[in-house]
ChimeraX commands (.cxc) that place a marker at each C-alpha (Angstrom):
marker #1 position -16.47,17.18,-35.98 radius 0.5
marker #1 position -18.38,15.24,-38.46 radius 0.5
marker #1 position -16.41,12.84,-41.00 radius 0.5
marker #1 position -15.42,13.12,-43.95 radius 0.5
marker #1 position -17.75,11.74,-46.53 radius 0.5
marker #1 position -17.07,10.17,-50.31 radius 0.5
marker #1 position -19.40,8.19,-52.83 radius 0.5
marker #1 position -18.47,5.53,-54.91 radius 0.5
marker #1 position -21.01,3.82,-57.53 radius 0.5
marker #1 position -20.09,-0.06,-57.73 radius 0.5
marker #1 position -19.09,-0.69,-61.26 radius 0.5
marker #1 position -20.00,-3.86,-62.97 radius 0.5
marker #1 position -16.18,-5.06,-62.73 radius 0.5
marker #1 position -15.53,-4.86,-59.26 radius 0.5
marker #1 position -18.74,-7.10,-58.42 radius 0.5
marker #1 position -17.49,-11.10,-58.06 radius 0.5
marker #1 position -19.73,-14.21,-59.49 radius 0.5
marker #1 position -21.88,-13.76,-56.38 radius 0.5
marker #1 position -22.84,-10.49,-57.59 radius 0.5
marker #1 position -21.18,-8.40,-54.54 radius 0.5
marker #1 position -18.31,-6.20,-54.29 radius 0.5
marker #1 position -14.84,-8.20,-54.25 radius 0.5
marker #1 position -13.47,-8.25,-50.62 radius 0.5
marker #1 position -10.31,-6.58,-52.25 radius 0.5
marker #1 position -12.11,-3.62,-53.54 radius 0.5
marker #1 position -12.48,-2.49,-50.45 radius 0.5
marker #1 position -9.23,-1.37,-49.15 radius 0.5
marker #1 position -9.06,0.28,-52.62 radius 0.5
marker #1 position -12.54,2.42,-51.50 radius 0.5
marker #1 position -10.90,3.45,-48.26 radius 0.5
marker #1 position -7.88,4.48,-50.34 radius 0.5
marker #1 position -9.89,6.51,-52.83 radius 0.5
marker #1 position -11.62,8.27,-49.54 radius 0.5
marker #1 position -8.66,9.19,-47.97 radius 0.5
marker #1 position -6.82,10.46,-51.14 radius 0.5
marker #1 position -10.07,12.80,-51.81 radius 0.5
marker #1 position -9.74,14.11,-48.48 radius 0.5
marker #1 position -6.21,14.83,-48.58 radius 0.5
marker #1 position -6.69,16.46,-52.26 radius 0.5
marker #1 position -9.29,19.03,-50.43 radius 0.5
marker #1 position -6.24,20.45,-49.12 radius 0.5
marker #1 position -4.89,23.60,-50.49 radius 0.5
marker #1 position -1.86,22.18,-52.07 radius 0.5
marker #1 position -0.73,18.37,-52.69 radius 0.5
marker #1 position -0.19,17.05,-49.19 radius 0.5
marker #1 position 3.58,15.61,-50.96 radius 0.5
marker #1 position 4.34,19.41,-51.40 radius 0.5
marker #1 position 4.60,19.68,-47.31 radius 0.5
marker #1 position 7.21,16.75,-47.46 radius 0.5
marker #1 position 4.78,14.31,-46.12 radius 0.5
marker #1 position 3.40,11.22,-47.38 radius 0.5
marker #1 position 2.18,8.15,-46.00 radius 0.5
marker #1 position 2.69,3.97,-45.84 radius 0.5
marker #1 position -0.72,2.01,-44.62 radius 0.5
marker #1 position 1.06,-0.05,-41.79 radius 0.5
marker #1 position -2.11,-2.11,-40.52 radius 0.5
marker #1 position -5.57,-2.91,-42.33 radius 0.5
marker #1 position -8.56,-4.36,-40.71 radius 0.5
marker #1 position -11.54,-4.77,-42.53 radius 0.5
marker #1 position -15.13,-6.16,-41.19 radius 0.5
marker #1 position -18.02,-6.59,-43.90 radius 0.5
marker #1 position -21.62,-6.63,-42.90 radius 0.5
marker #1 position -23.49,-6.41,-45.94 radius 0.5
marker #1 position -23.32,-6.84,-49.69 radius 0.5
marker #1 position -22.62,-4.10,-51.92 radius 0.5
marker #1 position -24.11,-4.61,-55.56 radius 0.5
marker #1 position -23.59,-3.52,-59.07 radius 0.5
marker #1 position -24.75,0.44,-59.64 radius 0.5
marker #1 position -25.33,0.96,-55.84 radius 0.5
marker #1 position -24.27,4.37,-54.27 radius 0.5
marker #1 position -21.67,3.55,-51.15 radius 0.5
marker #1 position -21.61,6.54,-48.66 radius 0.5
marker #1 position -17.80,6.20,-47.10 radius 0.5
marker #1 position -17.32,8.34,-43.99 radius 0.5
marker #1 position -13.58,8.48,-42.79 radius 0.5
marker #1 position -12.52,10.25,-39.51 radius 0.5
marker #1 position -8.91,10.07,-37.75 radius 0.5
marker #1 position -9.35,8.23,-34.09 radius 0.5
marker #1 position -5.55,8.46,-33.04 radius 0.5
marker #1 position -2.70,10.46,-33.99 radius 0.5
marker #1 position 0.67,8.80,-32.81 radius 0.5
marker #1 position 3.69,11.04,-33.41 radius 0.5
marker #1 position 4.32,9.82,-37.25 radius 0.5
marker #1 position 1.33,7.38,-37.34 radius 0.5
marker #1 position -2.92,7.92,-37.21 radius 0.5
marker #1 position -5.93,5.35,-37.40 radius 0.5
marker #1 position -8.30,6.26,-39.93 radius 0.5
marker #1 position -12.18,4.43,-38.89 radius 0.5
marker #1 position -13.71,4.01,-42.65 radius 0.5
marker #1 position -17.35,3.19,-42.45 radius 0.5
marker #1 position -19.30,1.70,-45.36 radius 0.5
marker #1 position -22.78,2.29,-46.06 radius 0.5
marker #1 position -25.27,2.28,-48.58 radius 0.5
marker #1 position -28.75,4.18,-47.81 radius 0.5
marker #1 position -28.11,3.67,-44.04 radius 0.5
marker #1 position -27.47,0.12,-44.50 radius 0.5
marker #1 position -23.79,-1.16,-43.11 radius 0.5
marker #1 position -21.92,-2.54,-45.39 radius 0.5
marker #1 position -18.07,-2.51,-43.96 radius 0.5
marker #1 position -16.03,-0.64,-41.61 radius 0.5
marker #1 position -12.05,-0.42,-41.30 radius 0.5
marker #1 position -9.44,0.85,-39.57 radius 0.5
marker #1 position -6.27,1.78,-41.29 radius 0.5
marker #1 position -3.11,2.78,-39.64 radius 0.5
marker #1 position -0.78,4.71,-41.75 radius 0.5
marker #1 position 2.55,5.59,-40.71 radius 0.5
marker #1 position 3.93,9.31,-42.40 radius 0.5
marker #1 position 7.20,9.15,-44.48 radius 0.5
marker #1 position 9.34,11.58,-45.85 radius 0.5
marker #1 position 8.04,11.51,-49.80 radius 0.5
marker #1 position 10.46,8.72,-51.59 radius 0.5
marker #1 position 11.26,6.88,-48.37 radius 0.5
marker #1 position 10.30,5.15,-45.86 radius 0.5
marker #1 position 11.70,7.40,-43.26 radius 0.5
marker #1 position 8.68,8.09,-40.42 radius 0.5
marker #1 position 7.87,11.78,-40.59 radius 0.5
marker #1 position 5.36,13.79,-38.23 radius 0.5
marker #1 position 2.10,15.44,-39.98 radius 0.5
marker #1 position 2.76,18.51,-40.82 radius 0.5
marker #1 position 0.24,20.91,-38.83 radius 0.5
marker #1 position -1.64,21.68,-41.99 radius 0.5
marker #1 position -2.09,18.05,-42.25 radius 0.5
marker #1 position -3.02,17.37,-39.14 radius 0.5
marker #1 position -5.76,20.49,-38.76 radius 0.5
marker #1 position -7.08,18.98,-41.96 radius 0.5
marker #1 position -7.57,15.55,-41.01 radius 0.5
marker #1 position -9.55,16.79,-37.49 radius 0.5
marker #1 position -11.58,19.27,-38.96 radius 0.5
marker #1 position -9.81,22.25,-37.76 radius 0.5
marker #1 position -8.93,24.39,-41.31 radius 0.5
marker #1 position -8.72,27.80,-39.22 radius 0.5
marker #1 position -5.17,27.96,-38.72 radius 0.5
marker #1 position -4.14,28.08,-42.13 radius 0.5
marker link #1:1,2 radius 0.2
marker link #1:2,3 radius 0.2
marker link #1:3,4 radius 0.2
marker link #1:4,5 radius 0.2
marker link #1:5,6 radius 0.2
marker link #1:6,7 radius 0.2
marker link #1:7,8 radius 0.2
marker link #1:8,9 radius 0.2
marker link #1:9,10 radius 0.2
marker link #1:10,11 radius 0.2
marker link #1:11,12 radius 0.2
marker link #1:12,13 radius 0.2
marker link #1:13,14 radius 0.2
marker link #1:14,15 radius 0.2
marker link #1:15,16 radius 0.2
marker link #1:16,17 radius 0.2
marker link #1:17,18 radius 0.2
marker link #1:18,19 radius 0.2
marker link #1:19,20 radius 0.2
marker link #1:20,21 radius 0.2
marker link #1:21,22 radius 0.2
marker link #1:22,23 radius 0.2
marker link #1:23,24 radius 0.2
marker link #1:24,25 radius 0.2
marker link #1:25,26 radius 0.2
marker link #1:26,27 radius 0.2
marker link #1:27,28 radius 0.2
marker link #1:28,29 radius 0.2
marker link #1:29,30 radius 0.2
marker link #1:30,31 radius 0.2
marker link #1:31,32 radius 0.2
marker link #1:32,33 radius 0.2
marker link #1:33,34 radius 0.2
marker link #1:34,35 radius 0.2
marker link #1:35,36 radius 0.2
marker link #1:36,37 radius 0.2
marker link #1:37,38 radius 0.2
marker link #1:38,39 radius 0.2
marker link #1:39,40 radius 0.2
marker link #1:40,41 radius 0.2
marker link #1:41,42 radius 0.2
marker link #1:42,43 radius 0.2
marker link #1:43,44 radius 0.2
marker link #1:44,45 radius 0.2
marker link #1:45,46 radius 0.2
marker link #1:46,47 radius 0.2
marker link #1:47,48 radius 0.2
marker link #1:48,49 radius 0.2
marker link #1:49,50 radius 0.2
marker link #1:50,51 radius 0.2
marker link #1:51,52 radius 0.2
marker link #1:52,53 radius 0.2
marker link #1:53,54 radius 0.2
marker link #1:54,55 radius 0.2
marker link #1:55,56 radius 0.2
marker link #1:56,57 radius 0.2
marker link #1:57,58 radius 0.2
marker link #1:58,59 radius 0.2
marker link #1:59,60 radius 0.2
marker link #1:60,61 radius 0.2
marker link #1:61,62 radius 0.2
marker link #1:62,63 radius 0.2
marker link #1:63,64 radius 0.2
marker link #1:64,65 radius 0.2
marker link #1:65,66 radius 0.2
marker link #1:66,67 radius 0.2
marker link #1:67,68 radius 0.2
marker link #1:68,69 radius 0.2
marker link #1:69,70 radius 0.2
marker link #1:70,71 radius 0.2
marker link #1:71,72 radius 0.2
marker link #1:72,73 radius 0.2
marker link #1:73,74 radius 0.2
marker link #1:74,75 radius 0.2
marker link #1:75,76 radius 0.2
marker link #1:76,77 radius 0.2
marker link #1:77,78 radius 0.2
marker link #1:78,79 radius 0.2
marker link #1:79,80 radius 0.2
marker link #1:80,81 radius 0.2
marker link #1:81,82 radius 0.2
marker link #1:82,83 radius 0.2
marker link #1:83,84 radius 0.2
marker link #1:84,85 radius 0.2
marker link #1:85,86 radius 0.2
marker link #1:86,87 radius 0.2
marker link #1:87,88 radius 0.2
marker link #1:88,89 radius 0.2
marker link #1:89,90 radius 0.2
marker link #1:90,91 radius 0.2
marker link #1:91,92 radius 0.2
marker link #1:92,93 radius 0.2
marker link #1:93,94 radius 0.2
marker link #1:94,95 radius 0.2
marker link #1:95,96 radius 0.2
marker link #1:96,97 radius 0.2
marker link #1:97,98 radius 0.2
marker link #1:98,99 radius 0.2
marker link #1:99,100 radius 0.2
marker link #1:100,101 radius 0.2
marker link #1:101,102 radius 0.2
marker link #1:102,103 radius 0.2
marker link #1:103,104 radius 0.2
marker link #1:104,105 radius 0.2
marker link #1:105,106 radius 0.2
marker link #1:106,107 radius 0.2
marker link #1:107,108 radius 0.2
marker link #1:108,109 radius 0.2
marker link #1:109,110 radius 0.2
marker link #1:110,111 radius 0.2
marker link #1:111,112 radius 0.2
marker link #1:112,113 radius 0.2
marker link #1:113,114 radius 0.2
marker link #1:114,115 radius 0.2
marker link #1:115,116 radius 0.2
marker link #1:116,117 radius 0.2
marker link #1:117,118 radius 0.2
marker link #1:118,119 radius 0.2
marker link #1:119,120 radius 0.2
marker link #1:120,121 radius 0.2
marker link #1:121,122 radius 0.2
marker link #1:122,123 radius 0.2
marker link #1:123,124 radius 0.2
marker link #1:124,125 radius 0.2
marker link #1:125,126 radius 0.2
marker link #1:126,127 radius 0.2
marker link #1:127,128 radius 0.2
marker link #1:128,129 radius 0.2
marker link #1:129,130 radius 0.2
marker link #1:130,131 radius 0.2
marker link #1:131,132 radius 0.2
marker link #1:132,133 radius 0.2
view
């Protein structure tokens, strides 16, 4: 199964006075890559009374990411608990590394903080397996 991918262009704002992305900007990245994924679905993924609380965050940078540059994020699940997954986020630009995370979200019932199962929908999404819709 091959990840999913996203671009983001760096904007001028969310460089720092060293003229590289702001470590902070990049757990918003891996947020805007997952929430594109999950919009690919055929319906909001709330709408199948599932949503979803980042638990852990771990973040390693390799490389500096600069103003107007084109960062290729590919995302892919590497565990699915029974309400939690690990999403591996890996940060390039032009085959260069630039950052890699793993995220571990826990599902909730939407509202709450109640830990809910995927939904299969969900789930087939996230591995790559849309068929069973």
């Amino acid at each position: 199964m091959a990840p999913h991918r996203h671009q983001i262009r760096v904007r001028y704002g969310e460089c720092d006075e060293q003229g590289v992305v702001f470590n902070a900007h990049y757990l918003a990245y891996v947020d805007d890559t997952l929430d594109t994924w999950l919009r690919a679905l055929d319906r909001p993924y709330q709408a199948y009374g599932w949503d979803m609380m980042v638990k852990h965050a771990e973040l390693t940078w390799y490389g500096p990411a600069r103003v107007a540059e084109l960062l290729d994020i590919d995302a892919e699940v590497t565990r699915w608990g029974t309400t939690s997954l690990d999403v591996r986020f890996t940060g390039t630009i032009e085959g260069r590394p630039v950052f890699s995370a793993v995220l571990t979200y826990v599902g909730v019932t939407p509202g709450t903080t109640d830990p809910v199962p995927p939904p299969d929908p969900i789930r087939r999404h996230l591995t790559g397996d849309d068929t069973g819709r």
